[in-house]
C-alpha positions, 0 to 999 in steps of 0.5 A: 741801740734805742736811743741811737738810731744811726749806729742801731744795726753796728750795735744789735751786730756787735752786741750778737757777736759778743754773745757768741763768742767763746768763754776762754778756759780760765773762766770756763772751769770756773762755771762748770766747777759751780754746782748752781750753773746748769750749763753741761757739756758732752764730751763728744768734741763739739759741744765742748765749747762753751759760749757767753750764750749758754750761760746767759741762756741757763741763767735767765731759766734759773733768774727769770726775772733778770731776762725781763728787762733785756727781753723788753728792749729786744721787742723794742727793736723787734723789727732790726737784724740781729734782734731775733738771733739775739733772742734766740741765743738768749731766751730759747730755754726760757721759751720752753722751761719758764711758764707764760700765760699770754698765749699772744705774745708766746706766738710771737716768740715762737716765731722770732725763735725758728727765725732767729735759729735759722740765720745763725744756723745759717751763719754756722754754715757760711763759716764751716763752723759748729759755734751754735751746736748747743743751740740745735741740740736743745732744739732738737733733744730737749724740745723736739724730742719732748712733747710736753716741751713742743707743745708749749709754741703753736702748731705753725711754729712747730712745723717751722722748727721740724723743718728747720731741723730737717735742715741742719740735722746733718750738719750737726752730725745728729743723724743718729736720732733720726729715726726718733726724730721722724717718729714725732713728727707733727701732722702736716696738712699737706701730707696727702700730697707731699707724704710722710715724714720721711718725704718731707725731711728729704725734701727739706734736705735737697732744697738745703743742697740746692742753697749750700755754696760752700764746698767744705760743707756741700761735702760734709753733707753728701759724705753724711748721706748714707743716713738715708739707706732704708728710708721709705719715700715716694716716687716724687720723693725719690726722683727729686732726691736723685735730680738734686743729686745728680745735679752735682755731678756735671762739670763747668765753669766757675759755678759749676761743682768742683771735682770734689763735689762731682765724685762725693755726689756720685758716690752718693747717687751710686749708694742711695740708688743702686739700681741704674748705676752703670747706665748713669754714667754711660749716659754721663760719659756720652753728654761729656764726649759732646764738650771737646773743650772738658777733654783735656782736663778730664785726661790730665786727671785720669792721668794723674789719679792713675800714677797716684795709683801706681805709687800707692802700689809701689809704696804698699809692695815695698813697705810689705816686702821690708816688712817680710824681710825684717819679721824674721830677724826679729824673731830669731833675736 
């Protein structure tokens, strides 16, 4: 990628692409049977896959001087895509487990690091895919989550990376450290007018909603919403919460949210805000009476979500009536 400048960027893509692709299962055996590999997998179905960047990421922790040489051609080429998800991959436990003394060149790395976990986070998102959720975890449990660890990078990246967290942190399903997480969070300077940590983690994840464009996603997120119950937020915390929210529910043409989205995001508002329930969806009903061209389709589904209904109810009534039929045969044989 140096000494080819026209075929730089193929090559930075190509050569992220390799790195992030699964080890297959021969190989994969293989490394977990060595005692000498830090690589550890949970069993929980995640992050059972195995990645070539979780064994280079362990290998340039035990071997530094091996990542020397690689971690000089990517700041060569600090400037081009890929180059920082690449060193993100690579080096992200190097950062914070190898000591460096150059107090320059670590506030240069701990940028390049929230920057490069945020575009391939953003990649996971685009795909529906978890590919990178050994990255996030260590961000979040090994670095977050260990002071000693966090204090190695900058305030500003540390900041950054709490951020970033407050991001994804539902889409990697690791909500169940969020009352740990908000316990250490840093001190922001603007917290007088934006809040605590609770607050800024909402708002983190409502201008997270805002950008999701892909539905299975946007679903995942509003179905994991209920984390929130019990959060003590601020009036213009909570508003904003309820706007974007709110705003998934009104039907329309193609960018619109779909019926899926607009049911997920009712039942999110009705869960998060009981209070006002029943007067939000008179009003919503009344805004949709005024667009007679919506009528059609809305009746065709209230048509069809009631015969659904109805089979649902045959097919119970007849399954429990066989079911009462045949209990006594069984017993008397």
């Amino acid at each position: 990628a140096i000494d080819s400048r026209s075929q730089r960027l193929n090559l930075l893509q190509e050569l992220f692409a390799d790195i992030a692709l699964e080890v297959d299962l021969r190989s994969r055996d293989i490394i977990l049977s060595r005692d000498e590999i830090g690589v550890s997998l949970a069993e929980d179905g995640i992050e059972s896959l195995l990645c070539f960047y979780d064994v280079l990421a362990d290998h340039y922790v035990r071997v530094p001087e091996n990542g020397k040489p690689i971690l000089d051609l990517i700041v060569q080429l600090w400037s081009q895509s890929f180059a920082s998800h690449i060193f993100a991959l690579l080096f992200h436990k190097w950062l914070f487990e190898v000591e460096l003394e150059n107090s320059e060149v670590l506030l240069r790395y701990s940028s390049a690091l929230v920057q490069g976990a945020t575009n391939v986070f953003w990649i996971d998102i685009q795909t529906n895919a978890r590919r990178f959720f050994s990255l996030f975890r260590y961000l979040l449990e090994d670095v977050a989550l260990v002071p000693t660890r966090l204090n190695k990078i900058t305030m500003q990246a540390q900041r950054d990376l709490y951020l970033l967290l407050s991001r994804f942190m539902l889409f990697y399903e690791l909500a169940d450290k969020l009352d740990t997480f908000l316990n250490h969070f840093p001190v922001f300077p603007n917290a007088f007018l934006v809040g605590g940590p609770a607050d800024i983690f909402v708002i983190e994840l409502a201008d997270q909603l805002q950008k999701l464009k892909v539905e299975p996603v946007l679903l995942h997120y509003l179905s994991h919403m209920k984390v929130l119950q019990g959060l003590e937020l601020r009036m213009t915390t909570s508003t904003r919460l309820k706007a974007c929210l709110y705003s998934f529910t009104s039907p329309g043409g193609p960018m619109y949210p779909t019926r899926t989205v607009r049911h997920a995001a009712w039942q999110a508002l009705d869960l998060l805000f009981p209070v006002g329930r029943y007067p939000r969806h008179l009003i919503s009903l009344f805004f949709r009476l005024l667009y007679p061209w919506y009528w059609p389709s809305s009746c065709w589904n209230f048509i069809i979500s009631c015969i659904s209904a109805v089979i649902h109810s045959l097919l119970r009534f007849i399954f429990s009536s066989w079911e009462h039929l045949w209990r006594p045969k069984n017993h008397q044989t």
